[in-house]
PDB file of N, CA, C and O in Angstrom, chain B, residues numbered from 101:
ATOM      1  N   UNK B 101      10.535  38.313   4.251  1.00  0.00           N
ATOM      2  CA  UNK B 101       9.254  37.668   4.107  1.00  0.00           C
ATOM      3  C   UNK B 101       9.375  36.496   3.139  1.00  0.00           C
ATOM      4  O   UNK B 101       9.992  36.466   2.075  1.00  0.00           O
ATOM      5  N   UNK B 102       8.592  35.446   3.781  1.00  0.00           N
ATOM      6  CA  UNK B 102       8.972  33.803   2.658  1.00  0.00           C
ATOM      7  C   UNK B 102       7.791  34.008   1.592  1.00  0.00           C
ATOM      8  O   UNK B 102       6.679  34.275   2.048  1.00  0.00           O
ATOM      9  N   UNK B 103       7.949  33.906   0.246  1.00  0.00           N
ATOM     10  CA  UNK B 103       6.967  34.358  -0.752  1.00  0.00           C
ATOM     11  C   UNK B 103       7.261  32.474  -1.156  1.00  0.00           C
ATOM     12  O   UNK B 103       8.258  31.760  -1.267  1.00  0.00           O
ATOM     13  N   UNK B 104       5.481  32.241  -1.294  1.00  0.00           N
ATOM     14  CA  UNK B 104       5.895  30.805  -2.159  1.00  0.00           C
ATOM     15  C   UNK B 104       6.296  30.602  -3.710  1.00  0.00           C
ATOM     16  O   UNK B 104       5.744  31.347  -4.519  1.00  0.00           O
ATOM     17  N   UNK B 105       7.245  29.619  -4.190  1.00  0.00           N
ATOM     18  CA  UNK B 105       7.135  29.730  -5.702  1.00  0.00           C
ATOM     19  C   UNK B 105       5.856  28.650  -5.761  1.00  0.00           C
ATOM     20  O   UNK B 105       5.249  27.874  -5.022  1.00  0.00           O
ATOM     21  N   UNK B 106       5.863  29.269  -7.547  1.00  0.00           N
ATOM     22  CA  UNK B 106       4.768  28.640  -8.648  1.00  0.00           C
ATOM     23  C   UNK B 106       4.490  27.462  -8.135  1.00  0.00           C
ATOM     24  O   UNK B 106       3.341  27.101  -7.881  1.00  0.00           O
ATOM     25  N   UNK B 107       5.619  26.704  -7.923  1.00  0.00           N
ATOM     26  CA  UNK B 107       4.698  25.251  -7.316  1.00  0.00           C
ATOM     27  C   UNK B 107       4.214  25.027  -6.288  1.00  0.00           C
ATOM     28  O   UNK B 107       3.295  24.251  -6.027  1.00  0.00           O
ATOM     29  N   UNK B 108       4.902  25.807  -5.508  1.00  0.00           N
ATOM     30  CA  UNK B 108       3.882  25.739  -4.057  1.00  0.00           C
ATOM     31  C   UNK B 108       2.698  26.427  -4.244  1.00  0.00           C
ATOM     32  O   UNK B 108       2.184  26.363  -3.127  1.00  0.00           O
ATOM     33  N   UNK B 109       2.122  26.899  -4.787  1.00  0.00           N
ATOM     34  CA  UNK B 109       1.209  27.697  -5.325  1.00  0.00           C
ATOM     35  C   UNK B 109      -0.069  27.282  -5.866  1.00  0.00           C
ATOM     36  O   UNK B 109      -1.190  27.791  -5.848  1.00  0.00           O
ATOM     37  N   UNK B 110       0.492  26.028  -6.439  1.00  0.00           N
ATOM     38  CA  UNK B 110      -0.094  25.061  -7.622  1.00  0.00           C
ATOM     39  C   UNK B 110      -0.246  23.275  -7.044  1.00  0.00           C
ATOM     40  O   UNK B 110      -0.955  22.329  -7.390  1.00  0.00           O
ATOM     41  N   UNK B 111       0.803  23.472  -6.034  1.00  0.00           N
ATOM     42  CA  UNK B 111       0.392  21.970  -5.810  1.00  0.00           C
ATOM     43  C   UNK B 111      -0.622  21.646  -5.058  1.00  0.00           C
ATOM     44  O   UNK B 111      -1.096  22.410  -4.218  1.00  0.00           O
ATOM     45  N   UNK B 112      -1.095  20.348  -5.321  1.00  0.00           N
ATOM     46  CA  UNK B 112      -2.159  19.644  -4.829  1.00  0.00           C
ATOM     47  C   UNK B 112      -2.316  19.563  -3.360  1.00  0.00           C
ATOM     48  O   UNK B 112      -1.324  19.541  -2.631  1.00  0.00           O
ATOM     49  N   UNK B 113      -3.262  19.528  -2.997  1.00  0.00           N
ATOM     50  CA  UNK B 113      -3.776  19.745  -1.217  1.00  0.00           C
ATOM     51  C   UNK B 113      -3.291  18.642  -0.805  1.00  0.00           C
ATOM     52  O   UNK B 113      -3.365  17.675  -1.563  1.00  0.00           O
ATOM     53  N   UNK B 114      -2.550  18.466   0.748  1.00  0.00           N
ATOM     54  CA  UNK B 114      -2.573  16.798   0.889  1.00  0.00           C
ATOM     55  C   UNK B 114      -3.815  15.961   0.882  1.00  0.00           C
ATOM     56  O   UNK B 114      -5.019  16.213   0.861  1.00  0.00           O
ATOM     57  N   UNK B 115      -2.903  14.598   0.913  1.00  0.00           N
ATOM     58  CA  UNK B 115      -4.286  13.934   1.294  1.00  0.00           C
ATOM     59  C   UNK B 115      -4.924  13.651   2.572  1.00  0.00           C
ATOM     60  O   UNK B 115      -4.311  13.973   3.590  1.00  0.00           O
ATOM     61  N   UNK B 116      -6.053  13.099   2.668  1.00  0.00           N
ATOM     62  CA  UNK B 116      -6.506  13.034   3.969  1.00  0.00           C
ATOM     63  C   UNK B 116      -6.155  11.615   4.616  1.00  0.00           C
ATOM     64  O   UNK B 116      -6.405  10.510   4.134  1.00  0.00           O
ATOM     65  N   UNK B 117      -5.341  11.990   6.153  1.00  0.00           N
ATOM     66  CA  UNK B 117      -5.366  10.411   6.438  1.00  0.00           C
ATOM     67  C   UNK B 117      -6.849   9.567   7.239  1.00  0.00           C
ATOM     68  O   UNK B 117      -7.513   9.772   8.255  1.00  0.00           O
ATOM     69  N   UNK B 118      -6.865   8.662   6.238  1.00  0.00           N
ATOM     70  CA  UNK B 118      -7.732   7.548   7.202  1.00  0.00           C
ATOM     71  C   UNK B 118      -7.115   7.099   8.029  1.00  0.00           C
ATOM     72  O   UNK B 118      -5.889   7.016   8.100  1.00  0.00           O
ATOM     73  N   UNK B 119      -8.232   6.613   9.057  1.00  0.00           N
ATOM     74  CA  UNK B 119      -7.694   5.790  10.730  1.00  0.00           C
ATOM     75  C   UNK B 119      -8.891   5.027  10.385  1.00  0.00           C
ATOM     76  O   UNK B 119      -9.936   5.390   9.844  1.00  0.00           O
ATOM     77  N   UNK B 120      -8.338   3.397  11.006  1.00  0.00           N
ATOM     78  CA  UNK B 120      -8.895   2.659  11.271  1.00  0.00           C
ATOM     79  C   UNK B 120      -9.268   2.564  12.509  1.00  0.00           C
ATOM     80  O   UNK B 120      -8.713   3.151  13.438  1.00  0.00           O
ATOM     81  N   UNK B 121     -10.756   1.416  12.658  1.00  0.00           N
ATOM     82  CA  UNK B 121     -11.350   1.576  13.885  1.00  0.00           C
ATOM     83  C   UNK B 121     -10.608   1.831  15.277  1.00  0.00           C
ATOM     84  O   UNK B 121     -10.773   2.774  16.050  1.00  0.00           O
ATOM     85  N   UNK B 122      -9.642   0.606  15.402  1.00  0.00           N
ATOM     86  CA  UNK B 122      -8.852   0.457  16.767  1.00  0.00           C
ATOM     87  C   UNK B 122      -8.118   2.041  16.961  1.00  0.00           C
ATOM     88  O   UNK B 122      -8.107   2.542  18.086  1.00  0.00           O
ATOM     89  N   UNK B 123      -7.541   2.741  15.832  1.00  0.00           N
ATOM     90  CA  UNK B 123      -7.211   4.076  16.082  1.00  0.00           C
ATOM     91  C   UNK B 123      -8.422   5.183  16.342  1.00  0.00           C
ATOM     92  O   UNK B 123      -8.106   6.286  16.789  1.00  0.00           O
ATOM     93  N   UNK B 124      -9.566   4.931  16.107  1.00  0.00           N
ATOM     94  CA  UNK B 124     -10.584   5.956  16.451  1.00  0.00           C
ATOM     95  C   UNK B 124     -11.021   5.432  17.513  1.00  0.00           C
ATOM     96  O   UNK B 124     -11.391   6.244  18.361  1.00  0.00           O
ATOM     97  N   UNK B 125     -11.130   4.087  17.832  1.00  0.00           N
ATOM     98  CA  UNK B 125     -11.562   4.354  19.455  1.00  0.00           C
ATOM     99  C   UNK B 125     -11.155   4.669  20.803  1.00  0.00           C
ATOM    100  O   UNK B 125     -11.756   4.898  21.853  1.00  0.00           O
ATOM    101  N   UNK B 126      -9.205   4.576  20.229  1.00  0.00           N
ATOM    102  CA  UNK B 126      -8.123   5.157  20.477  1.00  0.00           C
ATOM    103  C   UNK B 126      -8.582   6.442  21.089  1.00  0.00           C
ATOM    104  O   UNK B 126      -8.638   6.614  22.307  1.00  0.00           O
ATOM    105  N   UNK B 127      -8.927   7.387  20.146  1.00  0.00           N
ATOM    106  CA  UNK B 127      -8.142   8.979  19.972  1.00  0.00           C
ATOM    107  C   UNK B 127      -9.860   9.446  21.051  1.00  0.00           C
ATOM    108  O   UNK B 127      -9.959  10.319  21.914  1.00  0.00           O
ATOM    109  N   UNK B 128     -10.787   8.631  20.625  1.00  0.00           N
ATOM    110  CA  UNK B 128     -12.215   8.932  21.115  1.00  0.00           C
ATOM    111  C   UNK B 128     -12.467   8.651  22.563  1.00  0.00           C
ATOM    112  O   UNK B 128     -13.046   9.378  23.371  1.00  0.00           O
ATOM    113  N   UNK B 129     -11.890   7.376  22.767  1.00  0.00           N
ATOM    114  CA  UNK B 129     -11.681   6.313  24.075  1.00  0.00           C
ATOM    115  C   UNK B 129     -13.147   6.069  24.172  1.00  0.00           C
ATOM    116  O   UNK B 129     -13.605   5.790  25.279  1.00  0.00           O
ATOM    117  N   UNK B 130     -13.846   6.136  23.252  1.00  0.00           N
ATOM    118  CA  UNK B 130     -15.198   5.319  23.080  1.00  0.00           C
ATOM    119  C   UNK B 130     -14.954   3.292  22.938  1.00  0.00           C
ATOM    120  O   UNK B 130     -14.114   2.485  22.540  1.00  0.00           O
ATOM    121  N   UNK B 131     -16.032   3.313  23.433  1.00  0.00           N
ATOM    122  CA  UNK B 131     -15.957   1.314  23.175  1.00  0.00           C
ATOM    123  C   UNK B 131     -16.350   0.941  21.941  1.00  0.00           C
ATOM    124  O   UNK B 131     -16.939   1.777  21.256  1.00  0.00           O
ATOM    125  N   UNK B 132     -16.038  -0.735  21.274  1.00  0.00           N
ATOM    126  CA  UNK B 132     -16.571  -0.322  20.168  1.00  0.00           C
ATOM    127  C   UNK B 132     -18.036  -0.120  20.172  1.00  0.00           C
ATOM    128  O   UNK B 132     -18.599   0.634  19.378  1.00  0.00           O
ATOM    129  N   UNK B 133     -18.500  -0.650  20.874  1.00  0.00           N
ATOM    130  CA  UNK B 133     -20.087  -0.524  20.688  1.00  0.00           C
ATOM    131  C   UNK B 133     -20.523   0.912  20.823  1.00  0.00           C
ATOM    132  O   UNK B 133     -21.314   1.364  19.995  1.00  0.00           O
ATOM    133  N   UNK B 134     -20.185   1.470  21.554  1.00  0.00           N
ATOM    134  CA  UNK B 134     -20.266   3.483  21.495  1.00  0.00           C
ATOM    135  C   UNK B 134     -20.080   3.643  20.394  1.00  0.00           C
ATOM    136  O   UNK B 134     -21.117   3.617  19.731  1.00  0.00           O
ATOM    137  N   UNK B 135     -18.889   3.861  19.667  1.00  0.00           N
ATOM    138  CA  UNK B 135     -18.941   4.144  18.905  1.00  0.00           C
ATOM    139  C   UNK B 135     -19.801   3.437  17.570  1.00  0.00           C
ATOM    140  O   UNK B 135     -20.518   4.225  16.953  1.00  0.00           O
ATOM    141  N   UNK B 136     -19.776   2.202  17.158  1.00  0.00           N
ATOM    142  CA  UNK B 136     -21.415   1.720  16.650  1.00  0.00           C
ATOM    143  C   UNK B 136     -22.518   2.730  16.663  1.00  0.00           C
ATOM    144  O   UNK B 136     -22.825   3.372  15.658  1.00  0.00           O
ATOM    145  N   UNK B 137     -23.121   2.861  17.850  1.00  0.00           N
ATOM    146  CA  UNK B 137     -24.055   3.341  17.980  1.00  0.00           C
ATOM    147  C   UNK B 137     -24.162   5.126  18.031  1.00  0.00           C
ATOM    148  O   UNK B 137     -25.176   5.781  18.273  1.00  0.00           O
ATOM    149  N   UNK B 138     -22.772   5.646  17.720  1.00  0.00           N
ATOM    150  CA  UNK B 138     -22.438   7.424  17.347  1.00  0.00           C
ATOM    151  C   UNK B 138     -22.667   7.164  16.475  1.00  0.00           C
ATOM    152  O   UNK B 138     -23.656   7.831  16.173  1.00  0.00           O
ATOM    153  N   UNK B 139     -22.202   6.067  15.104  1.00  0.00           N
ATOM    154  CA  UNK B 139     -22.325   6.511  13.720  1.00  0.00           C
ATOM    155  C   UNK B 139     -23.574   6.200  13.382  1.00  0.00           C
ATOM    156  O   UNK B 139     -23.996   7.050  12.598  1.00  0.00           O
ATOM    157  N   UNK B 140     -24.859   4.850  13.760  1.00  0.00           N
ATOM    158  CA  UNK B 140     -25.940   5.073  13.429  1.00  0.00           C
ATOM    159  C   UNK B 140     -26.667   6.432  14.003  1.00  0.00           C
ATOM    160  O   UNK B 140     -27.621   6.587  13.240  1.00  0.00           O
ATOM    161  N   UNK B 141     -26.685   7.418  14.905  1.00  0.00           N
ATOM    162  CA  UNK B 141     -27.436   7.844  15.839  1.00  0.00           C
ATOM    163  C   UNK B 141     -27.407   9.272  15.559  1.00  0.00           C
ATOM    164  O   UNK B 141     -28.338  10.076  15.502  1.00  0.00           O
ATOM    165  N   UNK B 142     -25.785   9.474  15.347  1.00  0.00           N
ATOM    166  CA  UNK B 142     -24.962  10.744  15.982  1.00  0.00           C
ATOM    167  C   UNK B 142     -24.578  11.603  14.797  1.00  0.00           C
ATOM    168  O   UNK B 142     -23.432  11.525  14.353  1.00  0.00           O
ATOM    169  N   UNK B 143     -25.691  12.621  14.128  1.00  0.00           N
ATOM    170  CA  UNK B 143     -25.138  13.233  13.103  1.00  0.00           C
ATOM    171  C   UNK B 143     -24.139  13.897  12.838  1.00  0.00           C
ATOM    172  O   UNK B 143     -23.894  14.143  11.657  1.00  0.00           O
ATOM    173  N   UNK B 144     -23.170  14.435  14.023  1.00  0.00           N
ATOM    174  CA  UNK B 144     -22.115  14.565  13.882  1.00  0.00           C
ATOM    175  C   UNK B 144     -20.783  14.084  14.035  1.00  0.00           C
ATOM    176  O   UNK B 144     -19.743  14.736  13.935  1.00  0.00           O
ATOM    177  N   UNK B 145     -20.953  12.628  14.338  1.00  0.00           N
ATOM    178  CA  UNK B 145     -20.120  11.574  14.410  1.00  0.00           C
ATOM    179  C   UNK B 145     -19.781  11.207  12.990  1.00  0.00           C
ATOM    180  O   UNK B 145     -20.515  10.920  12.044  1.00  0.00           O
ATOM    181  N   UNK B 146     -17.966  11.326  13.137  1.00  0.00           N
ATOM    182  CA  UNK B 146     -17.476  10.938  11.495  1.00  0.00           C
ATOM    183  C   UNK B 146     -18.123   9.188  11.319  1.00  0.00           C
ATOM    184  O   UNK B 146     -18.176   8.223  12.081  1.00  0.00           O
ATOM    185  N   UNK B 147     -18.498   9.420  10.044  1.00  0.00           N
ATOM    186  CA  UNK B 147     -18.830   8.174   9.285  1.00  0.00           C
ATOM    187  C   UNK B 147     -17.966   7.632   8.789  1.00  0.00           C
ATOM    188  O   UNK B 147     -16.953   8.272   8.507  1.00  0.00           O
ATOM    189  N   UNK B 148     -18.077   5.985   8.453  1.00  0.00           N
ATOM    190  CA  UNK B 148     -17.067   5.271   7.748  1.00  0.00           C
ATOM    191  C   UNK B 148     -17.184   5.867   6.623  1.00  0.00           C
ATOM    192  O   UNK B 148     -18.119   6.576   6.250  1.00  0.00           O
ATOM    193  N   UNK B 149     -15.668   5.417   5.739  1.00  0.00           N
ATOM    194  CA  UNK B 149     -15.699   5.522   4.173  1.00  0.00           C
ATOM    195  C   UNK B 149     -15.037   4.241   4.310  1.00  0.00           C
ATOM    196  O   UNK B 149     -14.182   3.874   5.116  1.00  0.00           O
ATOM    197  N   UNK B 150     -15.638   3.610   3.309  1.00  0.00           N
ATOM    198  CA  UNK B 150     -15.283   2.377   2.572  1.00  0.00           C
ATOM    199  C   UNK B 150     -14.113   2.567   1.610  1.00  0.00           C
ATOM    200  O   UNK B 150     -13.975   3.224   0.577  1.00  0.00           O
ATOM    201  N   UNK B 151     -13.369   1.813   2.270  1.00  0.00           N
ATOM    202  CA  UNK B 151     -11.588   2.150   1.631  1.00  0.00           C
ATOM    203  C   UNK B 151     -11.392   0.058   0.804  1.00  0.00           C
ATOM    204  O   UNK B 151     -10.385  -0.332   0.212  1.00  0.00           O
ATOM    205  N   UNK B 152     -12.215  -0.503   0.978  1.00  0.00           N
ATOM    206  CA  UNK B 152     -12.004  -1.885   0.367  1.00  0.00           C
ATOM    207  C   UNK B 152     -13.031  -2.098  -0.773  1.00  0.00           C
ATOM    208  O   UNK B 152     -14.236  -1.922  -0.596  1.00  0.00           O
ATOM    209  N   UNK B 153     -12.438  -2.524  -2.064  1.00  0.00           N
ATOM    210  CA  UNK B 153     -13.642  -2.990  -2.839  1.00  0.00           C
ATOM    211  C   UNK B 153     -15.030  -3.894  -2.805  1.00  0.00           C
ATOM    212  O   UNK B 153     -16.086  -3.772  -3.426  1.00  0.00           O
ATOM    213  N   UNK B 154     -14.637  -4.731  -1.942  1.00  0.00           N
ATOM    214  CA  UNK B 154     -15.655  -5.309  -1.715  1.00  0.00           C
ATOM    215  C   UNK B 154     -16.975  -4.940  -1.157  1.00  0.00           C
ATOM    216  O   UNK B 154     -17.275  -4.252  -0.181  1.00  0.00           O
ATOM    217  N   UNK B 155     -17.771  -5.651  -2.132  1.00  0.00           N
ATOM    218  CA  UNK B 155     -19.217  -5.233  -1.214  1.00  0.00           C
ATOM    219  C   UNK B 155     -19.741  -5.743  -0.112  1.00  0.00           C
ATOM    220  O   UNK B 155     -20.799  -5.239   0.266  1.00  0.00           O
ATOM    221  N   UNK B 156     -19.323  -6.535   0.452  1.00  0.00           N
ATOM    222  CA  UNK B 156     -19.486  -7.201   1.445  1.00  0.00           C
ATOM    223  C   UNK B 156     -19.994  -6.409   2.636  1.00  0.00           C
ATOM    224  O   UNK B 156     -19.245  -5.469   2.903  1.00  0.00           O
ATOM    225  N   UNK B 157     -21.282  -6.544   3.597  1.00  0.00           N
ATOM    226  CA  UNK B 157     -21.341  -5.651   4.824  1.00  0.00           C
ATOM    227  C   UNK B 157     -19.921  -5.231   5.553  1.00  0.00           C
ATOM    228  O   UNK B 157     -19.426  -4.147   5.243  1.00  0.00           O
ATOM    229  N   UNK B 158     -19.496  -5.772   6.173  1.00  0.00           N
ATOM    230  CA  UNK B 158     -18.025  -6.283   6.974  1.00  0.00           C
ATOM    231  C   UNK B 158     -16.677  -5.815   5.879  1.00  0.00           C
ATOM    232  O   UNK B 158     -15.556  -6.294   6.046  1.00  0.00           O
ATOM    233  N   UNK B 159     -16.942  -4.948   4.901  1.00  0.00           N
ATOM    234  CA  UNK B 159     -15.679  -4.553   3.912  1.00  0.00           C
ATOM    235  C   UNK B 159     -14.804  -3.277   5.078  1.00  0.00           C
ATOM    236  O   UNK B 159     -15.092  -2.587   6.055  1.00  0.00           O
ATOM    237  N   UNK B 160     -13.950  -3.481   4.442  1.00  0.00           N
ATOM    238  CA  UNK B 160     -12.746  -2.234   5.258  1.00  0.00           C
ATOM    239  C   UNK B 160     -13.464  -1.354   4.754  1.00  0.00           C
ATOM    240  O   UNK B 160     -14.063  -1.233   3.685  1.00  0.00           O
ATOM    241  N   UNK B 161     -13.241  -0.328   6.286  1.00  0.00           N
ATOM    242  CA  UNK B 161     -13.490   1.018   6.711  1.00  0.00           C
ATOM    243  C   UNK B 161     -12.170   1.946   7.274  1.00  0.00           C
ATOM    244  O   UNK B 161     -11.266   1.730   8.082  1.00  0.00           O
ATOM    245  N   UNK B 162     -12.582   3.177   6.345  1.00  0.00           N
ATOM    246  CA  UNK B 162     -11.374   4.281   7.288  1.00  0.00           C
ATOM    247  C   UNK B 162     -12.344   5.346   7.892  1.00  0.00           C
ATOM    248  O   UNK B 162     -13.479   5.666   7.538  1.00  0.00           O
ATOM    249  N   UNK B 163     -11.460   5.852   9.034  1.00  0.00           N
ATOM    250  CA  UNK B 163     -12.316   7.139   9.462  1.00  0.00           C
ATOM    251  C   UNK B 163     -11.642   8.294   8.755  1.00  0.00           C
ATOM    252  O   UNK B 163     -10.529   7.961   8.347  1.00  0.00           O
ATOM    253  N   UNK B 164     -11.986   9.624   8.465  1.00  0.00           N
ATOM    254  CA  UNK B 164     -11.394  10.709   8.348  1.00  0.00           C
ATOM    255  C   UNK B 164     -10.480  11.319   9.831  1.00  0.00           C
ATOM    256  O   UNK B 164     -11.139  11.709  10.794  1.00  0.00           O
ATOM    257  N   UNK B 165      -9.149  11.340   9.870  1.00  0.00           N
ATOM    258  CA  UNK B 165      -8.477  11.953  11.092  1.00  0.00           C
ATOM    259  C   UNK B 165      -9.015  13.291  10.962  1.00  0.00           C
ATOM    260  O   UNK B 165      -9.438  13.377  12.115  1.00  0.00           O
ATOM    261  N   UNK B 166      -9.324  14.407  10.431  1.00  0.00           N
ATOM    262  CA  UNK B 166      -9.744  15.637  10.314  1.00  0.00           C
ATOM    263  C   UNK B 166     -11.517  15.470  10.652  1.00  0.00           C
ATOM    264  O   UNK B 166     -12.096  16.505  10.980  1.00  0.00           O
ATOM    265  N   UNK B 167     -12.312  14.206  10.567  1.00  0.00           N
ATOM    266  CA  UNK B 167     -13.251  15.050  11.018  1.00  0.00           C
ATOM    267  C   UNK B 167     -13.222  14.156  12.498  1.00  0.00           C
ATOM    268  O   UNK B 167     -14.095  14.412  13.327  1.00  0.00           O
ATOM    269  N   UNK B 168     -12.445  13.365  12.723  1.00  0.00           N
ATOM    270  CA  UNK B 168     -12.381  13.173  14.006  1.00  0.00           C
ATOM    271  C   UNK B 168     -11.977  13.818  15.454  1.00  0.00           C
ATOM    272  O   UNK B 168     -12.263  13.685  16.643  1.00  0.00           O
ATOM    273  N   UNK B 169     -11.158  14.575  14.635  1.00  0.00           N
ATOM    274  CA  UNK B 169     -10.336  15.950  15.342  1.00  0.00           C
ATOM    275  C   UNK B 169     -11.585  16.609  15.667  1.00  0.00           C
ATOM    276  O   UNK B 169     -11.968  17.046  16.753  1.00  0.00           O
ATOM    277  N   UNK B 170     -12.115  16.605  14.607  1.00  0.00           N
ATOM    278  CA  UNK B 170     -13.392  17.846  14.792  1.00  0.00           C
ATOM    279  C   UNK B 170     -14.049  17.428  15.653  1.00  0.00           C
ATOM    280  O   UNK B 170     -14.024  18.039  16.721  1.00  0.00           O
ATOM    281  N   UNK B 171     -14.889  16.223  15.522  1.00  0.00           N
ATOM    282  CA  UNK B 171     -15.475  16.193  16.357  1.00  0.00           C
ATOM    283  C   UNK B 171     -15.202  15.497  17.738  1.00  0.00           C
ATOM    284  O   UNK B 171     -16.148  15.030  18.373  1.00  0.00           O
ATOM    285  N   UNK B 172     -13.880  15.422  18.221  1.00  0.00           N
ATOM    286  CA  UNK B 172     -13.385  15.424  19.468  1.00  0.00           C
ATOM    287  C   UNK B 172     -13.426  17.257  20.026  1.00  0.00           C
ATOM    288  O   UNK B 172     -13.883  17.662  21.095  1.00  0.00           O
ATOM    289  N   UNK B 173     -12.918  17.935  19.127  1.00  0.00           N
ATOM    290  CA  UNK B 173     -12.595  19.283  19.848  1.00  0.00           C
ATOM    291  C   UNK B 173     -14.319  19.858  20.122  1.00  0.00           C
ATOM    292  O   UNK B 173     -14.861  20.340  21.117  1.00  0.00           O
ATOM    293  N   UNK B 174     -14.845  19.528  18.684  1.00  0.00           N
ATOM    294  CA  UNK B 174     -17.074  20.051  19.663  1.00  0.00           C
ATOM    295  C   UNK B 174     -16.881  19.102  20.368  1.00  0.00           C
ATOM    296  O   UNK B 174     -15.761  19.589  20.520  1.00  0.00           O
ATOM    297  N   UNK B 175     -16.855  18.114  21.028  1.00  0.00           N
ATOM    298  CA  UNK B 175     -17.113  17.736  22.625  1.00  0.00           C
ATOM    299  C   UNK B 175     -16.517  18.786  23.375  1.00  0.00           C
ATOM    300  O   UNK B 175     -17.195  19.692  23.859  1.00  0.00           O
ATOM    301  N   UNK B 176     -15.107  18.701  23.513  1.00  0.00           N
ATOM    302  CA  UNK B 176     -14.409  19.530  24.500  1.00  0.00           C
ATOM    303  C   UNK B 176     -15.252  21.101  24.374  1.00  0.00           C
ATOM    304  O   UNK B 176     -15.580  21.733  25.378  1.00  0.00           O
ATOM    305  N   UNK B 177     -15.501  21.542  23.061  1.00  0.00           N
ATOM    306  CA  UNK B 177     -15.906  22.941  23.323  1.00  0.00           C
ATOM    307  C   UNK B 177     -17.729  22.758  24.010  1.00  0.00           C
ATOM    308  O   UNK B 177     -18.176  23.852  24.354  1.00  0.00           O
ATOM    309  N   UNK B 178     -18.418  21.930  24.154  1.00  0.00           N
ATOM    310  CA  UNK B 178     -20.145  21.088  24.608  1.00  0.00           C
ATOM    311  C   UNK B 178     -19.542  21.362  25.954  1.00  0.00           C
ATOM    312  O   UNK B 178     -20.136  22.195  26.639  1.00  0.00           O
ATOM    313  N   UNK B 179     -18.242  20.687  26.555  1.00  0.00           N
ATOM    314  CA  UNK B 179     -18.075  20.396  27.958  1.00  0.00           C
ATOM    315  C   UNK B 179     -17.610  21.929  28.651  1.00  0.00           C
ATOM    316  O   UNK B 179     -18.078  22.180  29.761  1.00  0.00           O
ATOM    317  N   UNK B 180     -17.000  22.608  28.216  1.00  0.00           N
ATOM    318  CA  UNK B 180     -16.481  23.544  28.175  1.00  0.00           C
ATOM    319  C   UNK B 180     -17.434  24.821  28.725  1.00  0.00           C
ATOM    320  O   UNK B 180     -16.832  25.609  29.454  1.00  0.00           O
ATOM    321  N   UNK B 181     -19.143  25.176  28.403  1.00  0.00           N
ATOM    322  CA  UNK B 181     -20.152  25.645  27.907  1.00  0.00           C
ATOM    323  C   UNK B 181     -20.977  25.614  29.315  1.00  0.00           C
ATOM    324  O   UNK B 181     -22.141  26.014  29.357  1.00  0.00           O
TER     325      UNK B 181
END
């Protein structure tokens, strides 16, 4: 049996990867405008996080790959039903 040591034990969670738009409309095969209109609309559509300092409307955005996963697999489990 594999027992972890102390540091595996202790170390930090990974991090989460961001995807940028062209990769979420990728993985979604939504257009961009679909997708636009999931994140105003669609409460369970992952939201941007603002990954650029600027305040600017138009500043860089990442998506979360984990809640995109997610919410690709509730479609499949909606269609599924």
């Amino acid at each position: 049996m594999h027992q972890l040591t102390n540091d595996q034990m202790h170390s930090p969670p990974l991090q989460e990867r961001l995807i940028r738009l062209p990769e979420l409309l990728e993985l979604t095969s939504l257009s961009r405008a679909s997708a636009y209109r999931r994140i105003a609309t669609d409460s369970d559509f992952p939201k941007p996080i603002k990954i650029g300092s600027s305040s600017a409307r138009n500043s860089a955005v990442g998506f979360s790959f984990t809640e995109v996963q997610r919410w690709i697999n509730q479609q499949a489990e909606k269609r599924g039903n």
